[in-house]
C-alpha positions as CSV (number, residue, x, y, z in Angstrom):
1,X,-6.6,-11.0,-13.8
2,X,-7.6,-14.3,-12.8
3,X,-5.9,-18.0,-12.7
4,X,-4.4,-19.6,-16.0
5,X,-3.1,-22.4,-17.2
6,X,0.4,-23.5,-17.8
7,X,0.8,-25.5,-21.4
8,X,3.3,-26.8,-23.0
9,X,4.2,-26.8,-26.7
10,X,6.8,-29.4,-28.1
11,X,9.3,-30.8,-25.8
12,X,10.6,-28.2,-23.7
13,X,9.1,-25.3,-24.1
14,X,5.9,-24.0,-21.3
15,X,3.7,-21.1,-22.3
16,X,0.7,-18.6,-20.2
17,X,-1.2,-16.8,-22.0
18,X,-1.2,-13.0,-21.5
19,X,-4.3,-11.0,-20.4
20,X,-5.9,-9.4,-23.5
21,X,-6.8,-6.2,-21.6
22,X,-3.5,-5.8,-20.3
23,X,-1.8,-6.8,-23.6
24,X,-4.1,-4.3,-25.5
25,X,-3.6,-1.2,-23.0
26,X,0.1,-1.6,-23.9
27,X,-0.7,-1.9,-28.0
28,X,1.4,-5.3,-27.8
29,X,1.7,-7.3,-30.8
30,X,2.5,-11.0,-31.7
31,X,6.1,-10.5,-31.8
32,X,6.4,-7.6,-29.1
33,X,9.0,-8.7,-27.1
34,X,9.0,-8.4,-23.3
35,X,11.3,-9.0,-20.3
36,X,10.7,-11.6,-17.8
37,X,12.3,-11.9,-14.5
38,X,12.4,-14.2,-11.6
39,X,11.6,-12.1,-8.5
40,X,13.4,-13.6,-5.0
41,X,9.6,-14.5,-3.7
42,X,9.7,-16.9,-6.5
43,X,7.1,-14.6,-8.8
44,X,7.6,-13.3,-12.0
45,X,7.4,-10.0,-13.2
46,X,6.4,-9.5,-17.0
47,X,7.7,-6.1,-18.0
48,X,7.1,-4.0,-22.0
49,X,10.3,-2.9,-22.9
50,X,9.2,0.9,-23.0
51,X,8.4,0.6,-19.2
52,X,12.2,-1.3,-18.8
53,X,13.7,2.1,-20.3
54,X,11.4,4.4,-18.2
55,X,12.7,2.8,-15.1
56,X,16.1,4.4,-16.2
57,X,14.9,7.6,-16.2
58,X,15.5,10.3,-14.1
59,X,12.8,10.5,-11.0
60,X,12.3,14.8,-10.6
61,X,9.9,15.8,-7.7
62,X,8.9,19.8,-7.2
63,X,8.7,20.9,-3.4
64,X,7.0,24.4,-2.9
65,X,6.1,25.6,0.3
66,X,4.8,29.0,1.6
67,X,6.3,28.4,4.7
68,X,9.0,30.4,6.2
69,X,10.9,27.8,8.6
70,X,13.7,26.2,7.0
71,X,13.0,23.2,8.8
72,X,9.7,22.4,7.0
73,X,11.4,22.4,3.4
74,X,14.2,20.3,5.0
75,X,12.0,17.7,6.2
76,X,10.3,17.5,2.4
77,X,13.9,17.1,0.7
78,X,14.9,14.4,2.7
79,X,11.5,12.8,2.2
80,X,12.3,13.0,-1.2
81,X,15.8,11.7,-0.9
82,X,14.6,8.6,1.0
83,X,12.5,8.0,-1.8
84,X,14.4,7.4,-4.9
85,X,14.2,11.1,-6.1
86,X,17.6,11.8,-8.1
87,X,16.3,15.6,-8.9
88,X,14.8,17.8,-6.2
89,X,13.7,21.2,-7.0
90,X,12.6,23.4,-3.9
91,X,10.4,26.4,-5.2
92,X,10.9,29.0,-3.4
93,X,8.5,31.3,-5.4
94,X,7.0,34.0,-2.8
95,X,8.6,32.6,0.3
96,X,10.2,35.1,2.5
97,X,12.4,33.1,4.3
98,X,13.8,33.3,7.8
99,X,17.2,34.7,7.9
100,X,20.1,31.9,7.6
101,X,17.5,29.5,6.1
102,X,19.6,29.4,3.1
103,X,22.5,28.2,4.5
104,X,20.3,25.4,6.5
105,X,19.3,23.9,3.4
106,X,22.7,24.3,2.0
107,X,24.1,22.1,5.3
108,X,21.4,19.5,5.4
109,X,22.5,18.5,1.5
110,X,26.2,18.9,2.5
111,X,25.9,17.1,5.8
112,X,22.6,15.0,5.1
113,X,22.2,13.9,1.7
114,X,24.8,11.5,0.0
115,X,25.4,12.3,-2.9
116,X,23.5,15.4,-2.8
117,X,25.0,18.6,-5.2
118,X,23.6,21.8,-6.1
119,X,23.3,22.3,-9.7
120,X,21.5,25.5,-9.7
121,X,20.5,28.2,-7.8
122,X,18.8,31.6,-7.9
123,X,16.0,33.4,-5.8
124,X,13.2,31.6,-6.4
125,X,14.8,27.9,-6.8
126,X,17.0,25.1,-5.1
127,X,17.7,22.4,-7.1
128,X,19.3,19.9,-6.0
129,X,20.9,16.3,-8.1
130,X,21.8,13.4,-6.3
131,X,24.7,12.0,-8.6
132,X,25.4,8.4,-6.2
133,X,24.1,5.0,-7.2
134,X,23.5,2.1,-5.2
135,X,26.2,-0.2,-6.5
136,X,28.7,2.6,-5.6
137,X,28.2,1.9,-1.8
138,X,26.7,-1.6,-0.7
139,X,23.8,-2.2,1.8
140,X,25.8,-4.2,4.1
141,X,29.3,-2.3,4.0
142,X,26.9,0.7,5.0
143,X,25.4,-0.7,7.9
144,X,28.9,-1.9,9.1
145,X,30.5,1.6,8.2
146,X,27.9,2.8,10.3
147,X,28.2,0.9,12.9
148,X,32.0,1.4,13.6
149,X,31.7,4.8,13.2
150,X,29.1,5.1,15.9
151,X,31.3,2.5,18.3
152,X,34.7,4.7,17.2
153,X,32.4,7.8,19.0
154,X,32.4,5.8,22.0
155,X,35.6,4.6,22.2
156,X,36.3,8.3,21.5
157,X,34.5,9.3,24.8
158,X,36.4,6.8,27.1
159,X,39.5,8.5,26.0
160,X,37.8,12.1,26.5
161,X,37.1,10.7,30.2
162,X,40.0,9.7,31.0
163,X,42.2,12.5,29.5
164,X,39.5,14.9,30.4
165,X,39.4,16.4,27.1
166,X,36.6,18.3,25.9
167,X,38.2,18.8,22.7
168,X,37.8,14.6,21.9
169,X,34.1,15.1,22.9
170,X,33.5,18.3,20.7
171,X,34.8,16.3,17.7
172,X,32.7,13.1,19.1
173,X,29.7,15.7,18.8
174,X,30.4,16.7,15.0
175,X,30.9,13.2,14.0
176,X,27.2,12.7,14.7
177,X,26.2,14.0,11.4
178,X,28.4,11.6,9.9
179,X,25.8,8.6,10.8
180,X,22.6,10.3,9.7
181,X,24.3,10.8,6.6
182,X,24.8,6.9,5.9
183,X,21.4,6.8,8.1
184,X,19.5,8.5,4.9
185,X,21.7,7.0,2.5
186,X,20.6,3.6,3.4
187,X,17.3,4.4,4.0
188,X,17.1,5.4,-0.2
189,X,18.6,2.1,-1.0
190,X,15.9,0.0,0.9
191,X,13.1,2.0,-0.6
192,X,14.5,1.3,-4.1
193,X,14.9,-2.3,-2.9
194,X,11.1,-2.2,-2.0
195,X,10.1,-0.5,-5.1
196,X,12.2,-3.5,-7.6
197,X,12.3,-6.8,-5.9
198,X,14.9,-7.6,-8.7
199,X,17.1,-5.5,-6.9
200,X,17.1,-7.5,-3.2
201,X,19.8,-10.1,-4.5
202,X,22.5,-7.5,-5.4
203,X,22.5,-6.4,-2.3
204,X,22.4,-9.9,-1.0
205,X,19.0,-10.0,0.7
206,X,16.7,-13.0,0.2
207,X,13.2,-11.2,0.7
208,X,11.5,-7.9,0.3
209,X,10.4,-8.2,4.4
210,X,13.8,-8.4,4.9
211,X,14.1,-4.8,4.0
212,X,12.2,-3.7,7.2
213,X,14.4,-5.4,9.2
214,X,17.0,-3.8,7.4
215,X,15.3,-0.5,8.1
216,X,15.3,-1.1,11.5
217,X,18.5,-1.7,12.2
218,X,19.9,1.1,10.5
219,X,17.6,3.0,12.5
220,X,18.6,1.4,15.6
221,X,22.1,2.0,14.8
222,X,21.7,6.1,13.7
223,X,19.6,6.4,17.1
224,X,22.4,4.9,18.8
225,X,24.6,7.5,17.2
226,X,22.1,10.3,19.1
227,X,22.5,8.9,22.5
228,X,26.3,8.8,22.1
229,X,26.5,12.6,20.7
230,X,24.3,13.2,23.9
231,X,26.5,11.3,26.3
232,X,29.1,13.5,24.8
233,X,27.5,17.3,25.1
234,X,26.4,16.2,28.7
235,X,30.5,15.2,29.7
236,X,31.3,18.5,28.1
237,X,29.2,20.5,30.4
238,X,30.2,18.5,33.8
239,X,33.4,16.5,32.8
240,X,35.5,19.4,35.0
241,X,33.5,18.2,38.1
242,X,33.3,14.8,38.0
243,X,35.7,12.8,40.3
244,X,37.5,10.0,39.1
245,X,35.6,7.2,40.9
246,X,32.4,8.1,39.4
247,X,34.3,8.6,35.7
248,X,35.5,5.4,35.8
249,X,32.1,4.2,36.5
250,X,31.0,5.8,33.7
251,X,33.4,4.8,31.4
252,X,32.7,1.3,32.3
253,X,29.2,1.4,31.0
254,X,30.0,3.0,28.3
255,X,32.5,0.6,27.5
256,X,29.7,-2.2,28.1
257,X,27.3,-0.6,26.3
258,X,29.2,-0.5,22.9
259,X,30.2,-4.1,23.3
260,X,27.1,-5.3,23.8
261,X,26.2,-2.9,20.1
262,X,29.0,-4.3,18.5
263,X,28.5,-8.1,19.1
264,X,24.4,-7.7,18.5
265,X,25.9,-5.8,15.0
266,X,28.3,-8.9,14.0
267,X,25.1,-11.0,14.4
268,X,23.7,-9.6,11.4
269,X,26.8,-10.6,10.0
270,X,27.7,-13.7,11.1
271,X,24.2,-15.3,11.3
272,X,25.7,-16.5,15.0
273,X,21.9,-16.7,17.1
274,X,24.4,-18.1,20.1
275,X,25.8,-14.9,19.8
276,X,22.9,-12.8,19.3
277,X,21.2,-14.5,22.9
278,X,24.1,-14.1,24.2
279,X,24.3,-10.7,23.7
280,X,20.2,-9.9,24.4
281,X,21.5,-11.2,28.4
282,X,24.7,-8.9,28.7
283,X,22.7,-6.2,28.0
284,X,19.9,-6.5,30.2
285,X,22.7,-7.2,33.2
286,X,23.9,-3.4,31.5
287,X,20.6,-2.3,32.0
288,X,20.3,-3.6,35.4
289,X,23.7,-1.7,36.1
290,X,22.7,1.4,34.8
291,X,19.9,1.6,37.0
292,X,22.1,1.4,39.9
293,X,24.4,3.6,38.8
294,X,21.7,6.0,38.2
295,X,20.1,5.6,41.8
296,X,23.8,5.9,43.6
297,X,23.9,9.5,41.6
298,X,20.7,10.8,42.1
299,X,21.4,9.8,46.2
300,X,25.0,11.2,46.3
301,X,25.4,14.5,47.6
302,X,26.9,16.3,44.4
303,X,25.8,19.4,43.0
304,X,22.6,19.4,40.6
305,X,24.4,20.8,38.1
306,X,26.7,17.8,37.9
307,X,23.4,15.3,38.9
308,X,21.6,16.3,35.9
309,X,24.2,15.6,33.0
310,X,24.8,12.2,34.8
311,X,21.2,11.2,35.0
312,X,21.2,11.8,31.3
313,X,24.4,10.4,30.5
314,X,23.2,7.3,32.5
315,X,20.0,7.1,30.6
316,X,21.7,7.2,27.5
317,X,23.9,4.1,28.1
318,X,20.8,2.7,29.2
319,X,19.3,3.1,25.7
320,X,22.1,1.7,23.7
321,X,22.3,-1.8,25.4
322,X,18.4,-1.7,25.0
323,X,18.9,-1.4,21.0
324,X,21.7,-3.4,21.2
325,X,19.2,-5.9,22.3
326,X,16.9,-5.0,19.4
327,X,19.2,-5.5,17.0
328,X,20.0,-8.6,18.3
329,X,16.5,-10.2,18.1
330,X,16.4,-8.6,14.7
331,X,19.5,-11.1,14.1
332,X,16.8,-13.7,15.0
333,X,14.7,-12.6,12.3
334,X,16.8,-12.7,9.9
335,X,18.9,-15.7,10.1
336,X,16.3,-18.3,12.4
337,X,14.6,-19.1,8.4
């Protein structure tokens, strides 16, 4: 709408004019009051007050779908979560659905969607409220929940090890879904955060970029999360047949690996970039050790069904020191302005 100029009338007091075409599509008049606020970036944003009241209103989506896989509408509602839907309805008009595809839907909101409760339900409809709000759960108590949950999994497993427990690493499993949970939780908040700049300083951010970084990490973290519920399925099939010198090797990576996640977390936290480098080089020496570990096991002479699990266990570990390392240059990005 073009450049204006910035005038002042009597001693204190600056004015811009207001576009006409914008002022007449919203049926403005002289003493129409509007809200102004100063955006992080250092904008403003010049806002009716009938558009400040629809921005309390309730955000309802529809998902229909003609397919039979549960998986499909699953995918849509959590979609829908991530972006700032509060109501999501899933028609179900004319689907013949797959047997138990009811009670998938019903787990993913349960297990998946924070805050997530069914308000109604019949044949033909899902619908589905989500009754949390931002200020109830903080961006950055989030990501730290997350994160010790995730590092508690693989502390968890060290015990498992050395106990030889399969029942420590079938709860280690089910706490998986746990993290995505927070995982999708904080993916709605940033979305919102991206959607109202106003929003970025109550959650203590500075910038709206900032929110990818954000994203990232929390993705970082809930992939971490996978690689630690499949460290923990793989010792469940071979932890009978492992002897203890190659379990304690093992356990020693592990133990490395969530260090390394831990510190590269605290960075976000602390701002500490000496920490944060610090952190980028003990994980690549991880890395470096996982690789050797991984060739001693694939030349040792043990059975391929206890090779296998290892190689993957092994990989895994591998993995979390390399996003612990991501996470750590994300620190950089953050905290180096």
């Amino acid at each position: 709408m073009g450049i204006r100029k910035v005038q002042k009338v009597g001693k204190s007091t600056y004015t811009v004019s207001l576009p006409h075409d914008w002022v007449e599509a919203r049926k403005l008049t002289p003493k129409t009051e509007v809200d102004i606020r100063a955006l992080p970036d250092g904008s403003l944003r010049v806002s009716t007050l009938e558009s400040m009241k629809g921005e309390t209103r309730t955000r309802e989506i529809v998902i229909r779908s003609k397919e039979p896989d549960a998986g499909f509408l699953i995918r849509r509602a959590l979609a829908a979560y991530i972006s700032n839907f509060d109501v999501i309805k899933l028609d179900l008009t004319g689907v013949n659905m797959e047997a138990g595809s009811r009670e998938k839907i019903r787990r993913m909101i349960k297990n998946k969607m924070a805050g997530g409760e069914i308000i109604e339900e019949s044949v033909n409809q899902i619908t589905v409220q989500i009754l949390l709000r931002p200020y109830e759960f903080p961006l950055d108590k989030l990501l730290l929940r997350m994160a010790t949950m995730t590092h508690d999994m693989m502390s968890d497993i060290g015990k498992a090890i050395d106990k030889k427990d399969k029942n420590i690493l079938k709860d280690v499993m089910d706490r998986d879904e746990d993290v995505d949970k927070l995982y999708f939780m904080g993916s709605r908040w940033l979305t919102g955060m991206i959607s109202d700049q106003s929003a970025l300083q109550d959650y203590g951010l500075k910038e709206t970029k900032d929110c990818l970084e954000y994203r990232l990490v929390f993705r970082h973290i809930e992939r971490v999360a996978d690689h630690v519920n499949r460290i923990a399925s793989k010792f469940f099939e071979a932890i009978d047949e492992i002897d203890e010198g190659l379990s304690g090797a093992l356990a020693g990576a592990l133990e490395g690996s969530g260090s390394v996640f831990t510190r590269a977390v605290n960075c976000l936290q602390s701002g500490s970039l000496q920490e944060a480098n610090k952190a980028i080089h003990d994980a690549r020496k991880l890395i470096s050790t996982a690789e050797e570990l991984m060739d001693k096991v694939v030349d040792s002479k043990l059975p391929a069904r206890v090779v296998g699990p290892m190689i993957i266990i092994i990989d895994s570990m591998k993995r979390i020191a390399e996003y612990g390392i991501g996470i750590s240059e994300i620190a950089f990005n953050l905290h180096s302005q």
